[in-house]
TORNUSE-93739 format. One record per residue (C-alpha): z, x, y; residue in three letters. Coordinates in steps of 0.05 Angstrom, whole numbers, plus 5000, padded with zeros to 4 digits. Layout:
TORNUSE-93739
ZXYala ...
END
This chain:
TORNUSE-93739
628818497218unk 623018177242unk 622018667299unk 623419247249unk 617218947207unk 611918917263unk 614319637289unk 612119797217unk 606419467218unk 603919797283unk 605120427266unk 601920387191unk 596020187239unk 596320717287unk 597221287235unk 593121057182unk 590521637165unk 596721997148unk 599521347111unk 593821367056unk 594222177056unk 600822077028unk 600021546980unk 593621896956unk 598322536945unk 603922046917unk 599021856865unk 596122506856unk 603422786838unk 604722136795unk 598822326754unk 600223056738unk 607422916705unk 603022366665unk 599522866647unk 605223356628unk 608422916587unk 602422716549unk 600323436538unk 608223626513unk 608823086456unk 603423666424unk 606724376435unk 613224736429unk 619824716472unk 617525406499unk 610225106514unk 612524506538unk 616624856588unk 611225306612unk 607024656624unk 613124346658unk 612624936704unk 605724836715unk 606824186736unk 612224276791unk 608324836823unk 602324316834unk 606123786854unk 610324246908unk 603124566930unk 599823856942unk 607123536977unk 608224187015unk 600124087048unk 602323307051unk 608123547101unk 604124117131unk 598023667151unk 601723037176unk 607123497220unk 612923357263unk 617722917223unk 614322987152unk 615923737165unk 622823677186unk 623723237120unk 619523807082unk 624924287120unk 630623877100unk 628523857024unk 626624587022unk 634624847025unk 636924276973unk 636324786914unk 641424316891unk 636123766861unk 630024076872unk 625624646822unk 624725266840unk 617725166853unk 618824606910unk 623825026944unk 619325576941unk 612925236973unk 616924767021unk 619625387049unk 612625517076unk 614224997130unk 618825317158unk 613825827193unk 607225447182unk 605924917227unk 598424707249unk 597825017323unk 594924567375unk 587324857414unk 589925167470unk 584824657512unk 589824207498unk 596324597512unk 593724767576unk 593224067594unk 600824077584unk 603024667631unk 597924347685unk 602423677672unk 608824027681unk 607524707735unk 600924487766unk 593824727759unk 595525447789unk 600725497730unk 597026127712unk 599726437779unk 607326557743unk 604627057695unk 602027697690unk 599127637623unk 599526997578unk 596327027511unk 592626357490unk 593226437419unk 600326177386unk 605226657352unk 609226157314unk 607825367309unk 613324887289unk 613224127283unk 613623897350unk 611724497389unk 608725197384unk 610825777420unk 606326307467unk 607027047483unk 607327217561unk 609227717617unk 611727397684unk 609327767743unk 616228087746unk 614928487685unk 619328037640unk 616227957565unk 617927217557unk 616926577499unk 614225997519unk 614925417482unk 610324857495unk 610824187460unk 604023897425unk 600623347463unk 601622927413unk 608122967385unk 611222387418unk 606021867407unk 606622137330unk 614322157335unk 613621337350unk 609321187290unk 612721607247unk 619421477257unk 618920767237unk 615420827175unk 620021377154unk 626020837173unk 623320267137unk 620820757079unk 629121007077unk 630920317067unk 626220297012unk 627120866973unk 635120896985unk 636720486917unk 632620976875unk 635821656905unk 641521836887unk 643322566898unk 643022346978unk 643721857023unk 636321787042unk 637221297099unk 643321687132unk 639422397123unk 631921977156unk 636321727206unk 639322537225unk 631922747217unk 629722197274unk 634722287321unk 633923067315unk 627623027334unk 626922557383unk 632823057409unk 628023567409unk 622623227442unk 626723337508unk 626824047527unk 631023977577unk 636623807523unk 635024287487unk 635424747551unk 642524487554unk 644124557483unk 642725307500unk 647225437556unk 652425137513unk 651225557454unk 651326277485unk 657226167526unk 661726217458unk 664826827440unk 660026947385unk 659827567335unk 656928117367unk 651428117304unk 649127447333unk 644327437397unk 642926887439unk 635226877475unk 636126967555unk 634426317579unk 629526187640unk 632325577668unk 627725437731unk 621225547696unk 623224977643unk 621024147638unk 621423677590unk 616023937552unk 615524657562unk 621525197557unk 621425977578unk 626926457541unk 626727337532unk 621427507477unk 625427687415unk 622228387379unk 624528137307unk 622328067239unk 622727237203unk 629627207165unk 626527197097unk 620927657116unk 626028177128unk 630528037067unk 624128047032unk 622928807057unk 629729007048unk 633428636999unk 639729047004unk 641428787066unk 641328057043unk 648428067028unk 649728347094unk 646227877127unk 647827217097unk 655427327100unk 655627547167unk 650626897194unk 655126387145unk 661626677178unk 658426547242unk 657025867224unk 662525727194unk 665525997253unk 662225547295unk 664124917262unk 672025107254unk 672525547316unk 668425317364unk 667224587344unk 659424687361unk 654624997312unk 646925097317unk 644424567274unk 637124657247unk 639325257208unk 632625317170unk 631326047158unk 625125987206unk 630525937266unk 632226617254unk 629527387272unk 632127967248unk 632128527320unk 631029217309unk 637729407322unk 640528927265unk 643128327305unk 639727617286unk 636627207345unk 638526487338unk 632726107359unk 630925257369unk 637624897404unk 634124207401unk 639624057353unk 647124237365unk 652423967333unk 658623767374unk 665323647342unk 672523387372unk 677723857370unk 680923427311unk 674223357273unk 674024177279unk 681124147250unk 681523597193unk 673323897164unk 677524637164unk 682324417119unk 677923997083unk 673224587078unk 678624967039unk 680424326997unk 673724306972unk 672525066962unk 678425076921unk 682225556968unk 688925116982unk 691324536961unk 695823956995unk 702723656992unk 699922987015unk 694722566977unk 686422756992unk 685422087007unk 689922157071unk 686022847094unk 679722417071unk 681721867112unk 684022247169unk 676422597173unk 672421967184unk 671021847111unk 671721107095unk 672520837022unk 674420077000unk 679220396949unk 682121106973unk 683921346902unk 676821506897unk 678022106938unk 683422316879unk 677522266834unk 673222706874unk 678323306877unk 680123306809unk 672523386802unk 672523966850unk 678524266815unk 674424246746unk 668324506778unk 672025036818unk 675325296748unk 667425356721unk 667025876785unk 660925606817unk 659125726885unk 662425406946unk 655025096954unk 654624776889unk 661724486888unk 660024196974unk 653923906942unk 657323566875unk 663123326927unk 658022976964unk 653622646906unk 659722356874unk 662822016933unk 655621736947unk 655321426881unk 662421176898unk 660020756960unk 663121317008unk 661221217076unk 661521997103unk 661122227175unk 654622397205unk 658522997236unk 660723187167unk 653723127138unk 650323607187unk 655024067175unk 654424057103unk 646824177111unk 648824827144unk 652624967085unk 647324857033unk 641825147078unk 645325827076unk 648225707003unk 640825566982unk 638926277011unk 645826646975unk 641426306916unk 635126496930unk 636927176940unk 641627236878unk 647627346914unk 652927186877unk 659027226912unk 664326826938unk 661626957013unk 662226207039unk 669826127021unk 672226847058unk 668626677106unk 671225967116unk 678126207104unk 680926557171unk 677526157218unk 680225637189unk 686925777168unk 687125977245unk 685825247266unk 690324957214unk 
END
């Protein structure tokens, strides 16, 4: 405990500057909802919603730059927040969206220092033609446009100086914050989603796990509309990693342009997900829609593997069925507790888990989405003391992420639970 608080401490120190950036926007938010809610008392419901409206849209504008300016693990938390359409406005999901393409690039000055690091100061020999100014920037890295003196049009992804020395400073305040702020959420379990946030980053600060993560993804028998980036295996480090340059469009840019497709689209990436999880027992696990590129010839490129999620063949097998339980789709002999139990979940009293499907049998009667009823599932056995998997949680953020976007996109279908069902009635 001790420890915990001079590891604090330190980092507070270190990153100063981004410590009092967010309590100046903390305060800054704090005061416009004062302000709404002084300004209501005088108007109409109509009015007063209007100025509510107002409101959110400033506060998402000034947390979305909070995220945006202090990078790597604020933005994977911005990320995180930006799919959970579940508890947050409209107007949040909207602007923390943003971060999932808009990362501050790093002076190439400064990248170059890396590739000297990792291939030596005649790095410049490998390529043809290398372009020096980013075309996409994420939290932790950015990524460059190149031609290898075979001819190849390659990506190469190059991780910001800084990123580690930030990951260390940032990953204990966010810890010690968690353990702060966990009492007063309540629609997640704050310390168990910081915790997933950390580790998937400090995953991703190894590129040579994430090179593995790769080869382990496209040798699965995916759907032929899903396209795994050729990887360049002896060209990659720790810190820098060289795939095939992907001729695509963003995933919401291009269901922006062609919203007609977006039902297309989503079911056949949430089958493949789903898919992954049931079927294959390893799914792609930073499903944010900034991950994805729509190719000319329809398929999606799956990009970022510094997160995969690995599952036993019995975790694929009990979350199936329990899939289904929760979707509404079949229903057991034996009690939910049991499959519950069975999964990993751990409660002090199991009828609990009785209380939470008769809640999902309600809900599922109102004919909400799968999303919703994944999401309502998970709040309630929270404020019942559940302890749930961290398997079962990532997964579940690949639900939402992709239920968030049937949302978005005013999809309203069924399109989770048929695709859930053959998979895994296949494994069951």
């Amino acid at each position: 405990m001790i420890g915990d608080i001079f590891d604090t401490v330190g980092s507070l120190l270190e990153g100063g500057e981004r410590y009092v950036a967010a309590t100046r926007t903390g305060f800054d938010i704090e005061q416009i909802y004062r302000r709404y809610r002084h300004e209501a008392d005088d108007h109409s419901v109509e009015e007063s919603r209007e100025l509510l409206d107002a409101a959110h849209q400033k506060g998402a504008s000034l947390l979305t730059r909070l995220f945006h300016e202090n990078g790597a693990i604020w933005v994977k938390f911005g990320q995180f927040l930006s799919s959970r359409t579940d508890i947050l406005p409209p107007q949040y999901v909207q602007e923390l969206q943003k971060l999932q393409n808009d990362a501050k690039p790093a002076e190439f000055r400064k990248i170059q220092k890396v590739l000297e690091a990792e291939w030596g100061a005649d790095w410049r020999s490998r390529f043809a033609a290398f372009d020096e100014t980013p075309v996409a920037a994420a939290s932790v890295a950015q990524v460059h446009r190149a031609t290898l003196t075979t001819g190849e049009r390659v990506a190469v992804k190059i991780q910001l100086p800084q990123a580690r020395r930030l990951f260390r400073q940032d990953s204990a305040v966010f810890k010690a914050l968690a353990r702060v702020g966990a009492p007063m959420v309540s629609h997640f379990d704050l310390r168990q989603v910081i915790d997933q946030i950390v580790d998937i980053t400090l995953q991703e600060l190894d590129f040579l796990h994430e090179e593995s993560n790769l080869r382990k993804f496209e040798n699965l028998p995916h759907s032929p509309r899903i396209y795994v980036p050729k990887l360049f295996g002896e060209m990659s480090s720790e810190r820098v990693l060289v795939t095939e340059w992907i001729d695509g469009v963003r995933l919401t840019d291009y269901l922006n342009q062609h919203p007609e497709q977006a039902e297309r689209i989503l079911r056949e990436m949430l089958h493949s997900y789903i898919q992954q999880i049931t079927a294959f027992g390893v799914f792609h696990a930073d499903p944010h829609p900034g991950n994805f590129l729509v190719m000319n010839n329809g398929r999606v490129a799956v990009l970022d593997y510094g997160a995969i999620g690995v599952l036993t063949q019995e975790e694929a097998q009990n979350y199936a069925i329990l899939l289904q339980v929760l979707f509404g789709r079949i229903t057991l002999d034996t009690p939910l507790g049991e499959l519950f139990r069975k999964a990993g979940f751990v409660a002090k009293d199991q009828r609990v888990f009785e209380e939470v499907a008769d809640l999902v049998l309600k809900e599922a009667l109102r004919n909400p989405t799968s999303s919703d009823i994944l999401a309502l599932a998970l709040d309630r056995m929270r404020s019942l003391k559940v302890q749930i998997p961290d398997s079962f949680v990532s997964l579940a953020r690949v639900v939402l992420t992709f239920g968030g976007l049937l949302k978005t996109y005013q999809i309203k279908v069924s399109g989770l639970d048929d695709a859930a069902i053959g998979d895994a009635q296949a494994i069951a």
